[in-house]
MDAnalysis code that builds the backbone (N, CA, C; Angstrom):
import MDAnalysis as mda
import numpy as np

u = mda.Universe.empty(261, n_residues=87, atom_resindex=np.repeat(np.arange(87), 3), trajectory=True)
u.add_TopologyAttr("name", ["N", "CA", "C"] * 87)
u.add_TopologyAttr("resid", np.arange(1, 88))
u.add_TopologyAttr("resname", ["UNK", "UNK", "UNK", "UNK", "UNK", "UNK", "UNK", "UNK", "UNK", "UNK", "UNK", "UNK", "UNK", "UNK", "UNK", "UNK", "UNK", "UNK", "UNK", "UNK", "UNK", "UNK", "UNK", "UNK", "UNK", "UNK", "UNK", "UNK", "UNK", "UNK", "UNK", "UNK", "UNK", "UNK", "UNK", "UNK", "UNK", "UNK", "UNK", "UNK", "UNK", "UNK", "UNK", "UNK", "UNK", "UNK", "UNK", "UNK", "UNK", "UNK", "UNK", "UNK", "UNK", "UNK", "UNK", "UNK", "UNK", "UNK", "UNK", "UNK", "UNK", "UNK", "UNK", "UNK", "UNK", "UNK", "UNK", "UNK", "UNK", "UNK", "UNK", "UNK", "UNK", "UNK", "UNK", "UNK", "UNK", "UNK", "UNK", "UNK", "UNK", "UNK", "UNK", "UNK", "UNK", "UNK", "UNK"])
u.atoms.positions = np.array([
    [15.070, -59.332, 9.099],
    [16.017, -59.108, 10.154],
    [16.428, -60.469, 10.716],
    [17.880, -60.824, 11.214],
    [17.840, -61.806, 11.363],
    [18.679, -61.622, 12.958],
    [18.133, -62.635, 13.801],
    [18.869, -62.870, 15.502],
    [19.483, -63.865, 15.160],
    [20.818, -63.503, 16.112],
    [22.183, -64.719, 16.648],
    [21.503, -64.961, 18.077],
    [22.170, -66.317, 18.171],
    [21.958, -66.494, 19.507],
    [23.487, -66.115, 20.032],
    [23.871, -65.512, 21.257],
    [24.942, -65.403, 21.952],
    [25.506, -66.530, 22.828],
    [25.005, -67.764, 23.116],
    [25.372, -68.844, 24.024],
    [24.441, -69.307, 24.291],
    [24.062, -70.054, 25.189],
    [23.567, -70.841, 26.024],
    [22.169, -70.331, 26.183],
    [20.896, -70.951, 26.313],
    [20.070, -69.934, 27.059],
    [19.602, -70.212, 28.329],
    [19.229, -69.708, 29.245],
    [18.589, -70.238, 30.092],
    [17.780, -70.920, 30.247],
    [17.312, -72.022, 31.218],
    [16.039, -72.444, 31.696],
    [15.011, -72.456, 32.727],
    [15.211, -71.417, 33.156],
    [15.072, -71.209, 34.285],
    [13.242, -71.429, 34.549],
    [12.674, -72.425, 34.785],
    [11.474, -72.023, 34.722],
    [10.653, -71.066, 35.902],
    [9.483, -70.825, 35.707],
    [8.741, -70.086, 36.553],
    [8.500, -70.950, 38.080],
    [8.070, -72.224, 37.403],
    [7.683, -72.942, 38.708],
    [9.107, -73.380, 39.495],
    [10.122, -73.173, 39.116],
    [11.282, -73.242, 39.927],
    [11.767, -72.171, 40.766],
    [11.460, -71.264, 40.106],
    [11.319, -69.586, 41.045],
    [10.314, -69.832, 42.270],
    [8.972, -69.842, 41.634],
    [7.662, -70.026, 42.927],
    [8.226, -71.042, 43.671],
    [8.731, -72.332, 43.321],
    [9.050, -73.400, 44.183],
    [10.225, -72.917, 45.365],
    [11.401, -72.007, 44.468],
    [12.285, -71.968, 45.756],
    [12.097, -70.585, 46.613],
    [10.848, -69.662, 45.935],
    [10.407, -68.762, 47.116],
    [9.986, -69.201, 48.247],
    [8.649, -70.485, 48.081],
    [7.994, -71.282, 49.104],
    [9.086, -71.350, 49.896],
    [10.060, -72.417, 48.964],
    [10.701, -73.244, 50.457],
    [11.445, -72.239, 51.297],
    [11.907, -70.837, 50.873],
    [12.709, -70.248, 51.593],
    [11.711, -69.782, 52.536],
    [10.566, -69.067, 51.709],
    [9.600, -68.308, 52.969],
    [9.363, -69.526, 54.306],
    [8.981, -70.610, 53.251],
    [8.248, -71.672, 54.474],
    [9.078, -72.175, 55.447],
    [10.507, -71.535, 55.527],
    [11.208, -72.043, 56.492],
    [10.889, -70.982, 57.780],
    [10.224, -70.054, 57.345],
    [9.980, -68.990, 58.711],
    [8.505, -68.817, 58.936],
    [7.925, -68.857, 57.848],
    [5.818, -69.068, 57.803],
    [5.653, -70.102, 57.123],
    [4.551, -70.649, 57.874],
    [3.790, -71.440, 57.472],
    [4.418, -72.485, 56.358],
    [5.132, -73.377, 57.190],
    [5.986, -74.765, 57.048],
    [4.874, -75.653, 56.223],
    [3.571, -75.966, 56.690],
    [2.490, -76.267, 56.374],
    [1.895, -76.091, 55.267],
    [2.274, -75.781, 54.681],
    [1.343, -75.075, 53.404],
    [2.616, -74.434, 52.496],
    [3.516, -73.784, 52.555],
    [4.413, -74.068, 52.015],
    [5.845, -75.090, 51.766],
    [5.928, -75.850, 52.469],
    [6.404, -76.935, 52.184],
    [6.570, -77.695, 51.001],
    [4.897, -78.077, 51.365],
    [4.342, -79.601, 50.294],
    [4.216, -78.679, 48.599],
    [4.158, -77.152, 48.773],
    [3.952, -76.420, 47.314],
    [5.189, -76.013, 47.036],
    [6.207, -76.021, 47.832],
    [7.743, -76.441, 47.203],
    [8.298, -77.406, 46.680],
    [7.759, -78.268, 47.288],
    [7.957, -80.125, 46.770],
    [7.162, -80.238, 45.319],
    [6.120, -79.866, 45.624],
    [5.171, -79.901, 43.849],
    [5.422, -79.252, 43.084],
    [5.948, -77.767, 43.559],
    [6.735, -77.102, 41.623],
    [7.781, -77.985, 41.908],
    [8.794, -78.118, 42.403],
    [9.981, -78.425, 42.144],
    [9.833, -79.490, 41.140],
    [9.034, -80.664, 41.773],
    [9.198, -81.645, 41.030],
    [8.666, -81.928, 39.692],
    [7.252, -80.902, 39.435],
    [7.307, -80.310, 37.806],
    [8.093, -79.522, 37.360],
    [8.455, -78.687, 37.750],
    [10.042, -78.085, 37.514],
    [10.846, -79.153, 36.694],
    [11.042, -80.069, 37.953],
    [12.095, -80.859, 37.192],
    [12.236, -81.532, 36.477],
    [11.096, -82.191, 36.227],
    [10.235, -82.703, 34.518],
    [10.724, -81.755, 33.789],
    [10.016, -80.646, 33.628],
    [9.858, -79.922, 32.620],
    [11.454, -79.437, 32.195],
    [12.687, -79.167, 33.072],
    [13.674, -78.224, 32.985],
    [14.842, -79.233, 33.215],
    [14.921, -79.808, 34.584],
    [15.890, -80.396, 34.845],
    [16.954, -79.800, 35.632],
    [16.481, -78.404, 35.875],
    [17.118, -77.438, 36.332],
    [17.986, -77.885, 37.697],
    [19.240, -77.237, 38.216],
    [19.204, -77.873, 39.325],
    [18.679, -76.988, 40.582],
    [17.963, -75.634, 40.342],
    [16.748, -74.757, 41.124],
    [15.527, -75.669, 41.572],
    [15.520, -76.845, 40.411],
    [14.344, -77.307, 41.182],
    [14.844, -78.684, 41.965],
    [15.735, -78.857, 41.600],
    [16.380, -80.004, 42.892],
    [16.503, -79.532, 44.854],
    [16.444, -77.600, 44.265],
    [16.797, -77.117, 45.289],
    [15.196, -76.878, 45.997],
    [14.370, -76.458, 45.098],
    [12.972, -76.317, 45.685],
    [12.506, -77.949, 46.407],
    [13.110, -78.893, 46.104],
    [12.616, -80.385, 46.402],
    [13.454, -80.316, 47.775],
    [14.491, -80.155, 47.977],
    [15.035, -79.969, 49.121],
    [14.934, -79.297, 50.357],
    [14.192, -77.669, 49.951],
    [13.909, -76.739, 50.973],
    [12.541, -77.303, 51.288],
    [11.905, -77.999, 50.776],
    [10.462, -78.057, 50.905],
    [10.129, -79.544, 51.870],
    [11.349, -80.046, 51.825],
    [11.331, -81.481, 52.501],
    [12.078, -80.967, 53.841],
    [13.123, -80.043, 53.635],
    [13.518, -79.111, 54.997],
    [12.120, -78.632, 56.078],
    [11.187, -78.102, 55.044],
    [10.593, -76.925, 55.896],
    [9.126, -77.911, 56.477],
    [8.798, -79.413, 55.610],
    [8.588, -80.748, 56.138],
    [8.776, -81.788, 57.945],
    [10.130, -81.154, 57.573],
    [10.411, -82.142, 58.532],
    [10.605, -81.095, 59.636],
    [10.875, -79.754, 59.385],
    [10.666, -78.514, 60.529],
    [9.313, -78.865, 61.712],
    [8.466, -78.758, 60.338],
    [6.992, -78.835, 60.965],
    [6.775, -79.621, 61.447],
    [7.256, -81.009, 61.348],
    [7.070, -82.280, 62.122],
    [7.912, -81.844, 63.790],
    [9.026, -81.229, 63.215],
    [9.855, -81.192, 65.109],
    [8.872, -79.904, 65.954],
    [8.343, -79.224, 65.560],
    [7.297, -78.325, 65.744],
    [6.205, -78.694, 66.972],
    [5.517, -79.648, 65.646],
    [4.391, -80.541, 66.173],
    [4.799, -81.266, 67.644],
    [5.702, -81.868, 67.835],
    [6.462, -82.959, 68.613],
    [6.622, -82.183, 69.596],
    [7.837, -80.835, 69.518],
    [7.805, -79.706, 70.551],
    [6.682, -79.651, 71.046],
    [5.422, -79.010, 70.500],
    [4.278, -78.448, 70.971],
    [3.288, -79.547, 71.714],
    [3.416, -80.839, 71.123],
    [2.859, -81.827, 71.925],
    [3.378, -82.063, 73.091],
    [4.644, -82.461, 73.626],
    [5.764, -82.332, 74.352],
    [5.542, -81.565, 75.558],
    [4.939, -80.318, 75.136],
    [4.936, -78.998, 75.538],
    [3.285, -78.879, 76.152],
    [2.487, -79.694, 75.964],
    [1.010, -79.918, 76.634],
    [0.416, -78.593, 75.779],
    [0.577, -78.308, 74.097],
    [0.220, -77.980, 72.986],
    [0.524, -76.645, 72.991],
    [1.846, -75.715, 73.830],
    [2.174, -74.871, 73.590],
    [3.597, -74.803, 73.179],
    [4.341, -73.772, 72.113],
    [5.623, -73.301, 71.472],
    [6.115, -72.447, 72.649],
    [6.237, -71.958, 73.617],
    [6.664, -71.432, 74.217],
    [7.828, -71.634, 74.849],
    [9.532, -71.256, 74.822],
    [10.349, -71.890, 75.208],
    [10.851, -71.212, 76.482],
    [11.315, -71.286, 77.063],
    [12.123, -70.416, 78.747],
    [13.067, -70.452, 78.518],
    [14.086, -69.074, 78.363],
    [15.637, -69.449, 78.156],
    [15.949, -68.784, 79.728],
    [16.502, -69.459, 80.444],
    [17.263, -69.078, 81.287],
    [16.859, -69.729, 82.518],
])
């Protein structure tokens, strides 16, 4: 039996998927811990693929980075509480 290929194939790797779940989740939980594991698939990702998914996992993960840093700053700021007063 013999297969054609139809076009192009994908590359989508796995660790570019896990990478840009992190960074999306870690923009709402745990910035901390998902962050820096968006930054690390991505950037085997991008060894391995070149994809531009994992350019995007390197990006959300340096986003959800520098979140946690304005966080920290708030909460210090704040005599170590997140609590904001609107009105």
């Amino acid at each position: 039996m013999t297969s054609y290929s139809t076009g192009k194939a994908s590359r989508t790797s796995g660790l570019a998927i896990a990478g840009l779940v992190c960074g999306i989740v870690g923009l709402f939980f745990l910035p901390i811990i998902l962050g820096p594991l968006a930054v690390i698939f991505g950037v085997v990702a991008l060894r391995q693929t070149g994809s531009v998914m994992a350019k995007w996992d390197i990006g959300l993960g340096v986003v959800d980075i520098v979140l946690m840093i304005v966080m920290f700053v708030v909460a210090a700021n704040n005599g170590g509480s997140l609590t904001w007063h609107v009105g």
